[in-house]
N, C-alpha and C positions, 0 to 999 in steps of 0.2 A: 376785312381783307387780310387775307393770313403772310407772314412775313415771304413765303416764297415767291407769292404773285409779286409783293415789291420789288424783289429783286429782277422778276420777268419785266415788270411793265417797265423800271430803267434801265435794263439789259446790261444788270452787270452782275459777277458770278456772288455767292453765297457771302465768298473769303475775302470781298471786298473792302476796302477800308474806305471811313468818312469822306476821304477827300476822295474818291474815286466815286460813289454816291453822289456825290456832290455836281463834281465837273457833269454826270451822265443827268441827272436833275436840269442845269443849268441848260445843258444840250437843246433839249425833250420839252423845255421851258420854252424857250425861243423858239423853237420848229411849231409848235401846238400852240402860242400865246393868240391869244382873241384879235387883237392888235394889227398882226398881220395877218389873219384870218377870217376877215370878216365876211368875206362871201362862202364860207366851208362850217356849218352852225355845226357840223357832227366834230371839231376839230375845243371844241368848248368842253364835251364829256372826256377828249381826249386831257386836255390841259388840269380838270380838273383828280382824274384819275392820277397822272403825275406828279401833281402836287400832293394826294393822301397818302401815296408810296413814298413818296421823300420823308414827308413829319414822318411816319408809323418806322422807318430805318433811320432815320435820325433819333426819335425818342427812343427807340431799342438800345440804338448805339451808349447813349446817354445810361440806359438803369445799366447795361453791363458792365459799365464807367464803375456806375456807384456801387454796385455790388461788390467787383475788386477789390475797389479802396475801402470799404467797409472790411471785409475779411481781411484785407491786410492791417486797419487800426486794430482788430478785434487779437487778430495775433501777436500782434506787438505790444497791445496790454495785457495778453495771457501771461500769467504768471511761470517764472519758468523755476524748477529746482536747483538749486545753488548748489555744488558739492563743498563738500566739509573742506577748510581749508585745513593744513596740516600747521601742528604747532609751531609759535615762532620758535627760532635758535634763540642760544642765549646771546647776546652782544648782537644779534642780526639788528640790520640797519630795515627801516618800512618800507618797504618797495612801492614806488610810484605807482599809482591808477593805469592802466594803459590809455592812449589817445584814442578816442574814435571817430574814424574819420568820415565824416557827411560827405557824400556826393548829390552835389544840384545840376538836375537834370533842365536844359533850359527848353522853353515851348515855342518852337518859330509860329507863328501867326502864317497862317495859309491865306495866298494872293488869290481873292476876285478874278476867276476867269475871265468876266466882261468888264471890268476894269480895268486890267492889264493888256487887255487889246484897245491899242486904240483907234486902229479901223473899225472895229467890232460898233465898239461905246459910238464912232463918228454913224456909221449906219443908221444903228437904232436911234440916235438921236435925228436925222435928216429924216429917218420914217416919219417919225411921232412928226416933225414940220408939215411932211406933207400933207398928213392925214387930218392938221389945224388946218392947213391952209384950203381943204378941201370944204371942211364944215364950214369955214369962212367962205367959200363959192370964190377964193383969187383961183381960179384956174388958169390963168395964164401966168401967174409964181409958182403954183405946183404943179406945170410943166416943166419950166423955166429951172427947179429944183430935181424932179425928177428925171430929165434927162443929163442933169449935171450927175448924177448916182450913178446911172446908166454906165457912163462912161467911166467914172474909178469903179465900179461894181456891175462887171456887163453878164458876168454870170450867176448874180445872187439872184435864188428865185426870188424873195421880198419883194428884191426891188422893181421885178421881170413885174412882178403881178399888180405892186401898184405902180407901172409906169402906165401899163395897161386900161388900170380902174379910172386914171387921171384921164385918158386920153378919151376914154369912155364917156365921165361924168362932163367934159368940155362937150364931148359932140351931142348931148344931151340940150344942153344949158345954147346951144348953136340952132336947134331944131326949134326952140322956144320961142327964137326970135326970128325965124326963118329964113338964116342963111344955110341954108340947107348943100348947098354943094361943097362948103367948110366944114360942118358935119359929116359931108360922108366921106372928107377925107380923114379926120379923126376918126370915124368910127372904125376904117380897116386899118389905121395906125393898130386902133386897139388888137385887131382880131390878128392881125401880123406879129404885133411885140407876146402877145400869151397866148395862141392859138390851141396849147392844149387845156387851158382853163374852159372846160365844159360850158360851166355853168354862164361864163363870163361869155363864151363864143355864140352861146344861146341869144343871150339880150341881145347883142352887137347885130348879131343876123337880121333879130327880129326888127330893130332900130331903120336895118339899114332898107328891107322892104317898105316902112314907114315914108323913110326919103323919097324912096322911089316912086311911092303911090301920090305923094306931097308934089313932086318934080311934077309929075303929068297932070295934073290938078291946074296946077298952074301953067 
């Protein structure tokens, strides 16, 4: 991957500095992570795409480092020609060395974008709950959570898409035991909260014919 696609795939200009890489990384990270993607598998090639473009501008950034500060040791030990000094006087007193004065340049340490939000860090951390609590099958705590997100976070897709997958995986686990008219209230909870989730409005549909062929059966 040649260094310009890097900079295409995290959409930031050429002239960019580290930290600006960085923050568009971190972006690009979250929007594409596996995590809250798991019903989108083309969004995996995306995550990992992003992550080669960061190492490959990061380690660029890193040899250009070294190269500087290498030509500037390399100059600073070149030898330089000294001019002749001129005779002392007679009775001249030895003129003092001059001083020379060091300036220290100090390095601020750059702030963790998702550390310094701490809505951000609360999000991601109630996701990763839900998506325990789902492998664990408490689907009535990760509603119970999920609609607690819903409400401080009513327009984050994340949370749009697993309130959706929760409301989903309940009216699943509802058909199995055949309270079927509980189910098919969850199931257009789901198709209501993410209706443009394709893939997600597919199963829900197909779910909810299921009920309906199940309801007349009985």
């Amino acid at each position: 991957m040649h260094l310009s696609e890097c900079y295409r795939l995290l959409g930031v200009p050429r002239n960019a500095t580290l930290d600006d890489i960085k923050v568009a990384y971190r972006r690009l990270a979250r929007k594409y992570h596996p995590d809250v993607n798991q019903n989108d598998p083309t969004t995996i090639d995306k995550f990992r795409l992003v992550q080669e473009a960061y190492k490959m501008l990061k380690d660029s950034d890193k040899e250009d480092l070294s190269k500087e500060l290498f030509s500037k040791k390399e100059a600073a030990n070149a030898p330089r020609s000294q001019p002749t000094p001129p005779p002392p006087k007679a009775h001249s007193k030895p003129q003092p060395h001059p001083k020379i004065k060091i300036e220290v340049k100090q390095v601020n340490n750059q702030v963790d974008p998702i550390n310094s939000d701490p809505e951000l860090r609360l999000k991601l951390d109630m996701l990763r709950r839900v998506q325990d609590l789902l492998k664990q099958k408490k689907y009535v705590v990760a509603i119970a959570v999920v609609e607690g997100m819903s409400e401080r976070f009513p327009t984050s897709p994340e949370v749009i898409h697993w309130k959706a997958v929760t409301y989903h995986r309940w009216s699943s686990e509802l058909i199995l035991v055949g309270k079927l008219r509980e189910a098919e209230i969850y199931l257009n909870k789901a198709l209501n909260t993410d209706p443009k989730n394709r893939e997600l409005s597919f199963e829900v549909k197909r779910d909810l014919e299921r009920v309906q062929l199940l309801k007349t059966k009985n």
